[in-house]
C-alpha angles and dihedrals in degrees: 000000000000095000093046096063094036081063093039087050100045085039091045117012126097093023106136120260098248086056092080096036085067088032084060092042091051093051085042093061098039095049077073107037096124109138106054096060095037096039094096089049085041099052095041097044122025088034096035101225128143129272086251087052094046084052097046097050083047083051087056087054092051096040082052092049100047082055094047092049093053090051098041093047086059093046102051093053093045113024088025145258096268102050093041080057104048093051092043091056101043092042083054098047085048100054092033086075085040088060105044092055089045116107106160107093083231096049091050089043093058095036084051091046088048093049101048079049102055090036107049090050086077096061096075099049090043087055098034090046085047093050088051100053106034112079109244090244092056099045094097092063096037085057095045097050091053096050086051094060090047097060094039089056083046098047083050095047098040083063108042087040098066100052084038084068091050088062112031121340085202091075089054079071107038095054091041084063107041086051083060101047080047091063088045093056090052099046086054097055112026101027120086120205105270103194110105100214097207100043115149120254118227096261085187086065103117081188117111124274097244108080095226091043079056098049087043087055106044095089084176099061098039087054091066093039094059085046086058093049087051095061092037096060073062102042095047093057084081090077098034113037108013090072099043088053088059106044084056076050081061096247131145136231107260093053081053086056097049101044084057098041078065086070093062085042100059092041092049091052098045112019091082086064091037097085092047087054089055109034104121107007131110106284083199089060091033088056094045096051089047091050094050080059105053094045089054090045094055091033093058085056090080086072090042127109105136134076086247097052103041084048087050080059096045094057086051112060086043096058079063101041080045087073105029097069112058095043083053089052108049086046097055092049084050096052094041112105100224096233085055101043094120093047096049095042088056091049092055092048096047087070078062097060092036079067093040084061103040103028100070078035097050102034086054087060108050096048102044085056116032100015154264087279092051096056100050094044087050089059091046085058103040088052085054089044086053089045088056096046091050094058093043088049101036102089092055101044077055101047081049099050098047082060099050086046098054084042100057093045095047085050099049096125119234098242092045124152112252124242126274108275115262110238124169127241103258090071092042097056 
């Protein structure tokens, strides 16, 4: 029992108060997170369009998203992190329920294209506010954590949405929703404006003044961001093209939902150890390793055709998202310029949506013309192709980082305000 609560304590405890404000927001919104996971069932088979349809209608999400990042990169940085939240919740909330009453292809395409806008805006400010509040020695846990409560809300809504869909896919919509407007309600409330206004500017850059001069030219950072975008076009086929393989398998949706809702398991269960397993050792090595995975995971999905299998898969590739994404996250918080934080942090996102986009696209194609094995093959190369690139890049996203890192130390002004109060979570909650 002692042992238990010392590691509740070193995995939970002085992490700042408005930490788990955002943590409980995170598991809110999750908890409802239904559509998503169920829209290319829903539109094939509850609206009866084609898998290139399905795909196009996703792509739309993803082409929305990769707008609403870029904007909401820019606004979190200029207008703040608390208000770019709060209208990207509430816009999201708004078109959810516009998407679930829409029935033209044309009027589900827009109201998709809207969604993954207004959605996706509020990527950048949640990362940049966590990056603001959390002390840069406790970000592998805060990330963790979060990450945590993502894939808890997803394993829960994985599983009550497929039996959901059996009932009424409107509801899918309407709770989605509700769980938005929710986060909103706490962020309104409980979450304070991060951004520091004044904040000093690295006088030692030698990057240009304009912000998006300075991403373009950060060859370093967009290195890794392509690399991310890389394992994402994989990663994302678990939303596309993994439900539509097994409805051709003859499964439901609701077996679809629960061989999924095995990916949150698996992350809930182990994701609190995950961070222990890693600390100190080389994130390069540690990416490679997770990319190699994830490519085995997707690439066995070619053999599979029953609940077990396709679940055997499923474990797989999230052993190796499992430790890809803390190790993401604590880099990009590391390469990120401080006066820049929302910006880079769009723009790392924004990979995320380009995915969003192709991979559905993409993943249609390839199967409708060259097959269901050489989809999944294609994703088990291209994991090993991104391996190979994070060992090659490692060693210069470190040296970076280890600038970015003395100069913001040498640059922290004198009168600056001190960092949030660490409070465990026990006072929190």
């Amino acid at each position: 029992m002692r042992t238990m609560r010392s590691w509740f304590r070193d995995t939970t405890g002085g992490l700042p108060t408005t930490f788990w404000y955002l943590w409980s927001g995170t598991l809110i919104n999750r908890l409802g997170s239904f559509v998503l996971v169920f829209l290319a069932i829903y539109l094939t088979q509850e609206r009866g369009f084609s898998a290139s349809q399905a795909g196009l209608v996703i792509g739309l999400w993803g082409v929305g998203g990769a707008f609403g990042t870029t904007v909401g990169g820019t606004l979190a940085d200029r207008w703040g992190r608390r208000p770019t939240l709060l209208t990207a919740h509430v816009g999201a909330a708004i078109m959810m329920l516009g998407l679930g009453l829409a029935r033209d292809l044309w009027a589900v395409a827009l109201g998709a294209l809207l969604l993954g806008m207004f959605a996706e805006a509020a990527r950048p400010a949640f990362g940049a506010m966590m990056i603001d509040v959390v002390p840069a020695k406790d970000r592998l846990r805060a990330f963790s954590l979060n990450y945590w409560a993502i894939n808890l809300g997803f394993a829960c809504a994985a599983i009550l949405a497929g039996f959901a869909a059996q009932a009424n896919y409107l509801l899918l919509f309407v709770v989605d929703a509700a769980t938005m407007l929710v986060t909103a309600l706490i962020i309104f409330t409980k979450v304070a404006e991060t951004r520091q206004a004044g904040r000093t500017v690295n006088p030692a850059s030698t990057a240009p003044v304009g912000a998006l001069r300075t991403i373009l030219s950060d060859r370093v950072y967009l290195g890794f961001v392509a690399l991310n975008l890389l394992a994402a076009l994989v990663f994302l086929q678990h939303i596309s093209m993994l439900p539509i393989a097994m409805g051709d398998d003859g499964l439901s949706p609701a077996t679809y939902g629960s061989v999924i809702a095995l990916n949150g398991i698996l992350i809930v269960v182990g994701q609190l150890f995950v961070p222990r397993l890693i600390r100190g050792r080389n994130r390069s090595h540690v990416l490679a390793l997770a990319a190699v995975v994830m490519g085995v995971g997707f690439g066995l999905t070619a053999f599979a055709g029953t609940p077990w299998f396709y679940g055997l898969t499923v474990l797989i590739w999230t052993v190796g998202e499992m430790l890809n994404s803390p190790s993401n996250s604590t880099l990009i918080a590391e390469l990120s310029p401080a006066e820049l934080r929302g910006r880079y942090q769009g723009v790392f996102s924004l990979s995320w949506q380009i995915a969003g986009a192709g991979a559905p696209i993409l993943g249609g194609l390839v199967r409708e013309h060259a097959g269901n094995d050489a989809l999944w093959f294609g994703c088990a190369a291209i994991g090993v192709l991104t391996a190979v690139a994070h060992l090659v890049s490692g060693p210069a996203r470190e040296r970076r980082a280890t600038v970015l890192r003395r100069s913001g130390e040498a640059l922290a002004p004198v009168n600056a305000s001190p960092p949030p109060t660490s409070q465990p979570a026990e006072a929190a909650a």
